[in-house]
C-alpha positions in Angstrom: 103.4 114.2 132.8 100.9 115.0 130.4 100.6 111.3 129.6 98.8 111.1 132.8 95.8 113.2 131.2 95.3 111.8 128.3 92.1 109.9 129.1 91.3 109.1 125.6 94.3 107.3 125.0 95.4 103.4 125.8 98.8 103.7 127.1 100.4 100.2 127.6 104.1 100.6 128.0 106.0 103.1 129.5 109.8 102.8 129.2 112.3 104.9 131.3 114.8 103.3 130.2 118.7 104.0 131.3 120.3 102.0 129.1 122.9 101.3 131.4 124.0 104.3 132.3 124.1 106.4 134.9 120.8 108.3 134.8 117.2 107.0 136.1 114.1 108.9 137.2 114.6 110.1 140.3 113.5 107.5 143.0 112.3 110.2 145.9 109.2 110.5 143.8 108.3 106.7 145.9 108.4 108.9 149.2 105.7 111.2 148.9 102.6 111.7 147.4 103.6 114.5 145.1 101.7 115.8 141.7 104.3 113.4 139.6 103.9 110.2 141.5 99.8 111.0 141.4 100.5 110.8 138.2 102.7 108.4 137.3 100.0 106.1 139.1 97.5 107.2 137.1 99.3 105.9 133.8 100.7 102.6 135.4 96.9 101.7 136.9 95.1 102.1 133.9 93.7 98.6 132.4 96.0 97.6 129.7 99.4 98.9 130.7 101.2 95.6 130.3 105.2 96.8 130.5 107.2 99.2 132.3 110.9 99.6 132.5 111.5 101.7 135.5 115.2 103.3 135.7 115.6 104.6 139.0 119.2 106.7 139.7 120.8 105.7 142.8 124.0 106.3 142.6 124.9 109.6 143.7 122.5 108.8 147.1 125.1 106.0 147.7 127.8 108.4 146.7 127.6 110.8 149.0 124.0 109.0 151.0 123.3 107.9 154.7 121.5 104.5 155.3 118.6 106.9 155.9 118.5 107.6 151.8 118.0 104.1 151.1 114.2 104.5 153.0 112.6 104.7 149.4 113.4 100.7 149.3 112.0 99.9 151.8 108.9 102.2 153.4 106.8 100.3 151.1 106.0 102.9 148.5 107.6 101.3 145.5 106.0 97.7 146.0 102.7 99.9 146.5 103.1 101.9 143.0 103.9 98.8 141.1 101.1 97.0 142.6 99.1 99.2 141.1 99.7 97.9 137.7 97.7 94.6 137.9 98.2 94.1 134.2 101.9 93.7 133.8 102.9 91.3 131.5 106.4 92.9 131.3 108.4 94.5 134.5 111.9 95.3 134.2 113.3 97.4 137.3 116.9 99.1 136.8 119.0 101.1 138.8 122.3 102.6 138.5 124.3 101.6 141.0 127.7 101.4 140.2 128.7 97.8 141.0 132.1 98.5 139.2 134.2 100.7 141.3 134.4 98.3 144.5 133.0 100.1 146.7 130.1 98.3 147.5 128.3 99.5 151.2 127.2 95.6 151.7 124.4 94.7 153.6 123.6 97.6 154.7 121.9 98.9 151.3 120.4 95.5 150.9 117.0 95.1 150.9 114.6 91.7 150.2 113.4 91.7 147.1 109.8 90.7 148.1 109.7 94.1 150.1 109.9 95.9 146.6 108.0 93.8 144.3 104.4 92.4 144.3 104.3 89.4 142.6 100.6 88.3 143.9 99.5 91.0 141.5 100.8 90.5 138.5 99.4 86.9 137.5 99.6 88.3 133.9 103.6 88.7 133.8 105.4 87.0 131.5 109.3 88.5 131.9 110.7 89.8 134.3 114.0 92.0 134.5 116.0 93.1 137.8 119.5 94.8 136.8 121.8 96.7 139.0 120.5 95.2 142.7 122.3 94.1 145.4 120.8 90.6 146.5 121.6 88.0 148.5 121.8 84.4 146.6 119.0 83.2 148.8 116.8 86.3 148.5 117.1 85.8 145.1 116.3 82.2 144.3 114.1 82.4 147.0 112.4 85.3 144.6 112.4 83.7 141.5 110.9 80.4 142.4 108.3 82.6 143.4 107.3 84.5 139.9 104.2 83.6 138.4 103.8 80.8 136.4 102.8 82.5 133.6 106.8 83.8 133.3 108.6 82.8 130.1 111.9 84.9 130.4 113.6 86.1 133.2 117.2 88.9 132.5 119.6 89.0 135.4 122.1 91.7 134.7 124.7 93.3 136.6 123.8 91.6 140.0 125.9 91.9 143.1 125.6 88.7 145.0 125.8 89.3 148.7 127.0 87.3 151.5 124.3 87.1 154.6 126.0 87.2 157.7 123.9 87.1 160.9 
């Protein structure tokens, strides 16, 4: 990522976007603290970066993944990287998980979408994306009545609405 060294310059939007297919970066980078996610961190922190599109690709770790994959959702990592960028104005998070074929694993790949996304520290947003999750209808309301104020457009795209049973 030679973006990451390029002190000179003001980077305000990176976009990895998928475009609705089946590609994404891949989302392992959130587990350690590698050269790339040093990094990426370095370009996302920087005053100034307002928007980011992050494409993660999922799908082949629920193709063929244990519950155990899914641990990049929920150790904490992502919601720590993307707190990092206290200047969003724009956050759209994608992944590509195929909500098509029927095969959805349920509640076992769900995870709260306050445990991914930091919404004390981006007062600056102003729309806010989320396509391809899994999410429970309470989660999610629950969520969006909780976005900053400063919001002005909210996309909701291929959603899988999931039913909480305790």
């Amino acid at each position: 990522m030679a973006l990451a060294n390029m002190d000179q310059h003001r980077i305000s939007e990176l976009v990895l976007d998928n475009h609705y297919l089946p590609t994404g970066i891949n989302p392992f980078i959130f587990t350690s603290c590698d050269d790339d996610y040093n990094k990426l961190c370095k370009i996302v922190e920087k005053p100034g970066f307002n928007r980011f599109v992050l494409s993660l690709i999922t799908g082949l770790i629920r193709d063929d993944g244990e519950y155990e994959d899914w641990g990049f959702y929920r150790n904490g990592s992502i919601r720590k990287f993307l707190a990092k960028a206290s200047d969003l104005e724009e956050m759209v998070f994608k992944i590509d998980y195929n909500l098509r074929d029927g095969s959805l694993v349920g509640m076992r790949d769900y995870v709260s979408l306050f445990d991914l996304f930091p919404l004390d520290a981006w007062p600056k947003l102003r729309h806010f994306g989320l396509v391809g999750m899994q999410v429970t209808q309470e989660n999610l309301i629950s969520f969006l009545r909780q976005l900053p104020s400063t919001v002005r457009s909210i996309d909701l795209s291929f959603l899988a609405i999931l039913e909480w049973r305790a």
